[in-house]
Structure formats: C-alpha cells, structure tokens
C-alpha positions in Angstrom: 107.3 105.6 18.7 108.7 103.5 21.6 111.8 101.5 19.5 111.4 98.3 21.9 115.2 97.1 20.7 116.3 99.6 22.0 118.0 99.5 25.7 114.6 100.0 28.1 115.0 101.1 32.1 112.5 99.4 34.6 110.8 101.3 37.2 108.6 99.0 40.0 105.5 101.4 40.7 103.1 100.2 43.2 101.7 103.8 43.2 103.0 106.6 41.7 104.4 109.0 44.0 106.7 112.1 44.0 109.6 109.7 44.5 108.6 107.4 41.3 107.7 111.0 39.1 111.0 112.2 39.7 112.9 109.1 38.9 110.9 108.1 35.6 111.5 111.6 34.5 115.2 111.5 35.5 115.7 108.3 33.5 113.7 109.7 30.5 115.9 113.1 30.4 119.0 110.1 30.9 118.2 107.4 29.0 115.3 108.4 26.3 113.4 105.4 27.2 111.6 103.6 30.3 109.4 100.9 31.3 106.5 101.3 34.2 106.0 98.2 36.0 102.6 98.5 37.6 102.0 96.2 40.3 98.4 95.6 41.3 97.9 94.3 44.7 95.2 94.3 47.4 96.1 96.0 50.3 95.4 94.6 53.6 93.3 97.5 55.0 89.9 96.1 53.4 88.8 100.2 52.7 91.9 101.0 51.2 91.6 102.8 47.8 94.1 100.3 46.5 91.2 97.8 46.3 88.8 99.8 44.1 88.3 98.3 41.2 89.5 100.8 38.7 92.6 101.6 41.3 95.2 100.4 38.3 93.4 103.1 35.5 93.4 105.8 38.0 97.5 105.4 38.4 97.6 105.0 34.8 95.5 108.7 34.4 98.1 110.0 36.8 100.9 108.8 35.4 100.1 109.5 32.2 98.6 112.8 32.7 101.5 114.1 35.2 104.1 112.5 32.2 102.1 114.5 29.7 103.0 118.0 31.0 106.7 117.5 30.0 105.4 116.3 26.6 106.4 112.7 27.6 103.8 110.2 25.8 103.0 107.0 26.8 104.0 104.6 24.2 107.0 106.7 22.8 109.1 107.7 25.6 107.8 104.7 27.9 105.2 102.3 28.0 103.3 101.0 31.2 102.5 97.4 31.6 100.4 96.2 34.5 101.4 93.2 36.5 99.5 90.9 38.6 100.3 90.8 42.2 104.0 89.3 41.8 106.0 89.0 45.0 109.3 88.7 43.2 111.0 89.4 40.0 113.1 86.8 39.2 115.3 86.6 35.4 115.1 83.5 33.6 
C-alpha cells in the first residue's frame, strides 16, 4: 500500500508520453515511490482531444494500464492526483 510518510517524487504530466513513462518508471525502480501530477487544461485548438470531457480518465487508463505491465499499481507504488488548470506551483 502507498506508505504516504514516506519520501514521495513528483512528476508534472500534462499527457503522458514516452518521455513521462520512462521517467515515472525510472523513479519507481529508484525511489519505490511517485506522485503523478495531472494537469487538466483546455487547449487552445477548440477540436483538440484535450478538451473532451473524459480527456483526464483516458490518461488515467493509459497511465495506469501502461504502469500495470511492470506490475506497478496505482495506489501502492504511486498515486495520481488530478489538478485543475494551475499555471504555477508555488511551496508555502
């Protein structure tokens, strides 16, 4: 189960490419335990599939489904949490 005192690695995922598969997997093989930031924005194309309405549960399925293969599982190795459309991360 995902020990949430223990030390947690962000990872900022607008969508999940190659380049976000191969670094969640590289800090999971690292560090044992991640956190996917999932930023849900409108794009400014107005037909871009980034403005369907179930966009954020289709990155979810992929993430979780491309995860799965190396018998990662959401909510052990690394959780997702979906953010509104934040411009900045700032730490209080």
């Amino acid at each position: 189960m995902f020990n949430w005192t223990n030390t947690t690695y962000p990872i900022f995922v607008d969508t999940w490419s190659d380049e976000c598969y191969n670094n969640t997997v590289k800090l999971l093989e690292e560090q044992k335990q991640v956190c996917l930031f999932l930023k849900i924005q409108k794009s400014e194309t107005e037909h871009n599939e980034m403005n369907a309405p179930y966009y954020s549960q289709k990155v979810v399925g992929e993430i979780i489904s491309s995860l799965g293969k190396l018998e990662y599982v959401e909510g052990h190795q690394y959780i997702i949490i979906e953010t509104p459309n934040i411009e900045n991360f700032y730490n209080a």
